[in-house]
C-alpha positions in Angstrom: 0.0 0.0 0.0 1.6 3.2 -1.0 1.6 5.8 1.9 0.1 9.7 1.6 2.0 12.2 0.6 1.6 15.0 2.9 1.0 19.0 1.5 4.0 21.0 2.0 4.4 24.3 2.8 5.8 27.3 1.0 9.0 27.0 2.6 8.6 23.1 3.0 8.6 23.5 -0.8 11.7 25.7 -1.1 13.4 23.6 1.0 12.8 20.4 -1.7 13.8 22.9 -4.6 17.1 23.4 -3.3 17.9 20.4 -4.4 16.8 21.2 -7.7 17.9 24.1 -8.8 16.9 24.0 -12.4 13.5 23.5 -12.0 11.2 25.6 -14.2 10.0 29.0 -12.6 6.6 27.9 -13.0 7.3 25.6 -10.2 8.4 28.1 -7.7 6.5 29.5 -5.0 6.4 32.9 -6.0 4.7 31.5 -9.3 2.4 29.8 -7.2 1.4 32.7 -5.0 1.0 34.6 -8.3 -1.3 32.0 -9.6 -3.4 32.0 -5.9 -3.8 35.4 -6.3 -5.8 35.1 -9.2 -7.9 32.5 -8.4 -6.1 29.5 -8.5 -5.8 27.1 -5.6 -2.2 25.7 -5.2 -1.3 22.2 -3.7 2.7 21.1 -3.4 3.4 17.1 -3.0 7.1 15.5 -2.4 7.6 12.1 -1.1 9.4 11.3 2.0 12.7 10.6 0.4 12.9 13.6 -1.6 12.7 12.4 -5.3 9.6 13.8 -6.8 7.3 16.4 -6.2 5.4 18.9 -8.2 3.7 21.8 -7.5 -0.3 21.2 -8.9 -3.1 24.4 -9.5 -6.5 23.8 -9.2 -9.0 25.8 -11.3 -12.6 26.2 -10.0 -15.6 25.5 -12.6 -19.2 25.2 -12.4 -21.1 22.6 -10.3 -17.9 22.0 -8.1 -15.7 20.6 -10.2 -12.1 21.6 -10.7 -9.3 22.0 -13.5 -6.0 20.4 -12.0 -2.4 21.7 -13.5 0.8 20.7 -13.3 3.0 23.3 -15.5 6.4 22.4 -16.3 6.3 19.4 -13.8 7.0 17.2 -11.5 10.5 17.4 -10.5 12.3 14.8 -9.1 15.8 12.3 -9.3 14.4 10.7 -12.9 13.4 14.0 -14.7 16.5 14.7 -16.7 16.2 17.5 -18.6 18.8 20.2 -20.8 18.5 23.3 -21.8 19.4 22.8 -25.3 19.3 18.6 -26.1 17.3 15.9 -25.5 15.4 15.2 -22.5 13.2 11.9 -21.1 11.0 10.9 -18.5 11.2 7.7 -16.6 7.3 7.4 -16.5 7.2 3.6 -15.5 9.3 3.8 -12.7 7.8 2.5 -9.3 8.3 6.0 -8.0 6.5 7.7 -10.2 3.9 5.0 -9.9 3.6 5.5 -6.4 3.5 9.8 -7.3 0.6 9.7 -10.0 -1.4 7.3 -7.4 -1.2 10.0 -4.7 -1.9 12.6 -7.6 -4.7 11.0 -8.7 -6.1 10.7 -5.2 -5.5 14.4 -5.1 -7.4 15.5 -8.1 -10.4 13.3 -7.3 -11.0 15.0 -3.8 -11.0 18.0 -5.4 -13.5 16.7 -8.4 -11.4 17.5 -11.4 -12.4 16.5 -14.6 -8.9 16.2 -15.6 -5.6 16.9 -14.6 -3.3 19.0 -17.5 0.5 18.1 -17.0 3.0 20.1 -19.5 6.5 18.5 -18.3 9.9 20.4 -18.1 10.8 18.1 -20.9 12.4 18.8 -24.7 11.2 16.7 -27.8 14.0 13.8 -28.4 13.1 15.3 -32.0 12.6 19.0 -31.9 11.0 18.8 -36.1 8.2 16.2 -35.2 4.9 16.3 -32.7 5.7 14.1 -30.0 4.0 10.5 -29.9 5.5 9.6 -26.1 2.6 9.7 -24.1 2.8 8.0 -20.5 1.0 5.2 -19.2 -2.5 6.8 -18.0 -2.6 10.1 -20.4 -3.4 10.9 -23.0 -1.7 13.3 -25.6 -3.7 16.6 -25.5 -4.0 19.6 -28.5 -4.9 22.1 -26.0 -1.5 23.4 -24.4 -1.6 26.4 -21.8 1.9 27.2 -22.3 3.0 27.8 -25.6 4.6 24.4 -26.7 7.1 25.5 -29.4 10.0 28.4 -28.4 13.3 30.1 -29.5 16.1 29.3 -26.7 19.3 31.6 -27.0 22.2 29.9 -25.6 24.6 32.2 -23.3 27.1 30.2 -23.0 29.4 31.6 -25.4 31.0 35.3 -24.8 28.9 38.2 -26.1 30.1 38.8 -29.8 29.7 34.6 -30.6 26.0 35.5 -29.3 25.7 38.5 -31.3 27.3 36.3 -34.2 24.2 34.1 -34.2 21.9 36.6 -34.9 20.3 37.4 -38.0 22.6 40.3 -40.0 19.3 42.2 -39.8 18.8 41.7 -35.9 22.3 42.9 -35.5 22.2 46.0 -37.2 19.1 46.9 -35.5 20.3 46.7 -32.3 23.6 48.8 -33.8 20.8 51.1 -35.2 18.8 51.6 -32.0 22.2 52.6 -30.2 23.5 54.8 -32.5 19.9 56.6 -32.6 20.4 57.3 -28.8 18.3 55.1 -27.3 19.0 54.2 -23.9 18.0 50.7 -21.9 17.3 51.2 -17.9 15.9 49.0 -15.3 12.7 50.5 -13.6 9.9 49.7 -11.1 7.0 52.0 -13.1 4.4 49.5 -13.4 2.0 52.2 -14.7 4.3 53.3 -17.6 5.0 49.5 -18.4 0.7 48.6 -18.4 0.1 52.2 -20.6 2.6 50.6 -23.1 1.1 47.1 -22.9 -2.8 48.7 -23.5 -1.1 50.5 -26.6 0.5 46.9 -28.3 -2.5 45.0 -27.3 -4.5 47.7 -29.1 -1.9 47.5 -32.1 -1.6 44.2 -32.5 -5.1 43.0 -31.4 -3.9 40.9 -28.5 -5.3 40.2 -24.8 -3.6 41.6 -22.0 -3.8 40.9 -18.3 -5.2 43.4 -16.1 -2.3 45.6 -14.4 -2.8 44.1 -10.9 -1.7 40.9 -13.0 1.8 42.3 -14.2 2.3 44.0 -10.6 1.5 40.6 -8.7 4.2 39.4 -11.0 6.9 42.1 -10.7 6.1 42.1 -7.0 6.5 38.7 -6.2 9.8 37.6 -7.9 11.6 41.3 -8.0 12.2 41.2 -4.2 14.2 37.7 -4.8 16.2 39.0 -8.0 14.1 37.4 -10.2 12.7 40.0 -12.3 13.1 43.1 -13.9 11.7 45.9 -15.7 13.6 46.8 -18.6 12.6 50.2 -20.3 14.2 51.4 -23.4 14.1 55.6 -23.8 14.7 58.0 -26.4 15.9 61.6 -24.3 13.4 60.4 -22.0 10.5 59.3 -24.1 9.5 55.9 -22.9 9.6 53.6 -26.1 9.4 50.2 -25.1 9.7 47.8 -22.0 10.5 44.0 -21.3 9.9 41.7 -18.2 12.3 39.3 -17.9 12.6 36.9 -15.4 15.3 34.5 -14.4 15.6 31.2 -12.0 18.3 28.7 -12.1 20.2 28.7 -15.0 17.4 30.1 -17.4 15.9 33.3 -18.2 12.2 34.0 -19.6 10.9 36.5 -22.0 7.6 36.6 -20.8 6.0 40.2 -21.3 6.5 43.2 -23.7 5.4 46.3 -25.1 6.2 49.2 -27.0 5.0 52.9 -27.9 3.8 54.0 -31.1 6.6 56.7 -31.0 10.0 56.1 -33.0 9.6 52.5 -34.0 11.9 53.2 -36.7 14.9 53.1 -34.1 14.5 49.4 -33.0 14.5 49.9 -29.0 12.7 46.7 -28.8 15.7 45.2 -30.3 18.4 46.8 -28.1 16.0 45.6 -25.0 16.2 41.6 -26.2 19.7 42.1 -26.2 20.3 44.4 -22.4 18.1 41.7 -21.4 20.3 38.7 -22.3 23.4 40.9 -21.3 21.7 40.9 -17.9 21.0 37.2 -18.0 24.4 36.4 -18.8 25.6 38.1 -16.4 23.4 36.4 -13.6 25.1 33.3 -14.9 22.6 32.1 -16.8 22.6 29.6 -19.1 19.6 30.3 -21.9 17.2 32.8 -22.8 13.9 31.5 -23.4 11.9 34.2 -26.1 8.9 32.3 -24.7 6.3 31.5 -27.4 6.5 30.8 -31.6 3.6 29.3 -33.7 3.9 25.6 -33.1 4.6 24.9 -36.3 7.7 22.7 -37.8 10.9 25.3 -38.7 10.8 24.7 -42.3 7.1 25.8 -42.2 7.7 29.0 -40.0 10.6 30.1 -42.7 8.4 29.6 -45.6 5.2 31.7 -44.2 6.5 33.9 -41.7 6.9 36.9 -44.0 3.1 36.8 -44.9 1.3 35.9 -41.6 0.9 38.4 -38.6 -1.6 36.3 -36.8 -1.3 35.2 -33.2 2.3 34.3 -32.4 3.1 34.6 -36.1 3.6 38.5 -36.1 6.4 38.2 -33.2 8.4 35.2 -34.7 9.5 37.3 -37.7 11.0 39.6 -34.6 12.4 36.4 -32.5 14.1 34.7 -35.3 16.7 36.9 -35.8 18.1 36.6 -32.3 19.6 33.1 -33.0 17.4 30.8 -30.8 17.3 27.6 -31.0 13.7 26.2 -32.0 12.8 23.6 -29.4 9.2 21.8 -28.4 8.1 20.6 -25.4 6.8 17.8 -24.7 3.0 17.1 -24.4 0.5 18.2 -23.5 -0.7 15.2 -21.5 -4.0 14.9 -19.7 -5.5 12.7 -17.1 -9.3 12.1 -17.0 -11.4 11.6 -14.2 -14.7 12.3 -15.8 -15.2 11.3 -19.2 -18.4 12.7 -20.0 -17.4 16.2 -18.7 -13.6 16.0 -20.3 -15.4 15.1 -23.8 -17.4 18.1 -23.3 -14.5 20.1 -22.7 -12.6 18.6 -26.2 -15.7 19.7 -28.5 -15.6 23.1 -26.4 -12.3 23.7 -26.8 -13.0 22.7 -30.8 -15.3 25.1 -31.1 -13.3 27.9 -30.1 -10.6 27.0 -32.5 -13.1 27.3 -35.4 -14.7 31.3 -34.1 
């Protein structure tokens, strides 16, 4: 009989990270007190010994059910992951066995319909859709987190980096500083939300509301984990990044930019400021954080004539010399059939509007 798994605490959980240090953000504590804030309920599970744990959201819906979530987990002794290569996931293992059982035990008590895992894991081949699936899942084509990203590797010193880019990348950032514009860190969450209303409005996107992006900076800028890049022109706000960084990896996750002297590339000079700062925090990689899931050889051939969803940011991300990688999964786990089927024609309906 396989024992419970107690529920740790925040700094239960910290303590089990330590001895992970490369886990994803999105299994930190602050990320989990970002997601509570906004209505998500957050559970943490590690066995006795150590080896596994993951950090799991719950989602409220209608009648009393719930959404369980495990992003970029579980973490444990058998999760081998890099930042660049191939990664695998010793599913069958007792001990992960033994985790899923006290998962699922978890998920039914709180009536979810199904449980969403998207694992810290890399495609073994980054050009093809996955066709692992574990025992007890089942691949899903509805991914929270974008499944397909550019990785910049920071290993090398900063003119290999620079090197990798595209030509054009390059002599937009040369542009941007020979125009005068300037890169600063900053705390003005107002200025940074006014920017993001005027891209969302530009480029017909959704944007969080600016509590959201202030929870955020909030929670991970008080542990050097974030900051607030602005880039000015004589000091006319003209774009801003937040970047945040854990381990050896930084994220890309959110950015904006003016209407006002585009044709001086500050967004490009801020990609590059931000990896500077990266690298110098002794990271490893710079994720650009969302492309259209789409093979390379398809995002080269249309990327010049598509500007919808991610499409209209991947002509700007390919020039910094990522490396195109895909995560593994989606993989769900049902526990009620009728109510997950109802969920898969839902979520194919809103594909089609």
């Amino acid at each position: 009989m396989v024992s419970s798994m107690p529920e740790l605490s925040p700094s239960e959980w910290n303590v089990f990270l330590k001895n992970y240090p490369h886990a994803h953000i999105l299994q930190t504590v602050e990320w989990g007190n970002l997601k509570a804030a906004f209505g998500w309920e957050v559970v943490r599970l590690a066995t006795e010994a150590g080896n596994i744990g993951a950090q799991v959201l719950f989602r409220r819906l209608p009648l009393g059910f719930t959404l369980g979530y495990i992003p970029k987990g579980p973490i444990g002794e058998q999760h081998q992951s890099t930042l660049f290569g191939e990664s695998w996931f010793k599913q069958e293992m007792d001990i992960y066995r033994d985790f899923w059982m006290q998962v699922d035990r978890l998920c039914r008590h709180r009536r979810a319909v199904f449980l969403k895992v998207e694992p810290d894991l890399w495609e073994r081949n980054h050009h093809a859709q996955s066709v692992y699936t574990p025992k007890g899942f089942r691949l899903s084509h509805h991914a929270i987190q974008p499944p397909r990203t550019l990785i910049v590797d920071l290993r090398d010193d900063e003119q290999h980096i620079l090197a990798r880019m595209k030509q054009k990348t390059r002599y937009n950032i040369r542009l941007a500083i020979k125009k005068g514009v300037m890169v600063k860190e900053s705390d003005d969450l107002d200025l940074f939300f006014r920017l993001m209303q005027i891209t969302g409005k530009r480029d017909q996107f959704g944007i969080h509301h600016p509590s959201y992006y202030r929870a955020a900076f909030n929670h991970f800028h008080p542990i050097d984990g974030c900051r607030l890049f602005i880039a000015e022109y004589f000091g006319e706000p003209l774009a801003a990044i937040m970047v945040f960084v854990h381990g050896a990896r930084a994220w890309y996750f959110y950015g904006a930019s003016s209407d006002e002297y585009r044709e001086f590339m500050p967004t490009y000079l801020l990609q590059w400021e931000a990896m500077r700062w990266a690298k110098q925090r002794d990271c490893l990689a710079y994720d650009l954080w969302g492309v259209p899931d789409e093979r390379l050889e398809m995002l080269e051939a249309q990327f010049a004539n598509r500007s919808n969803g991610l499409w209209g940011i991947y002509r700007f991300k390919r020039g910094f010399g990522g490396q195109l990688m895909r995560s593994q999964g989606p993989w769900d786990r049902v526990y009620q059939p009728v109510l997950y089927a109802f969920y898969q024609w839902w979520f194919r309906r809103r594909q089609v509007d």
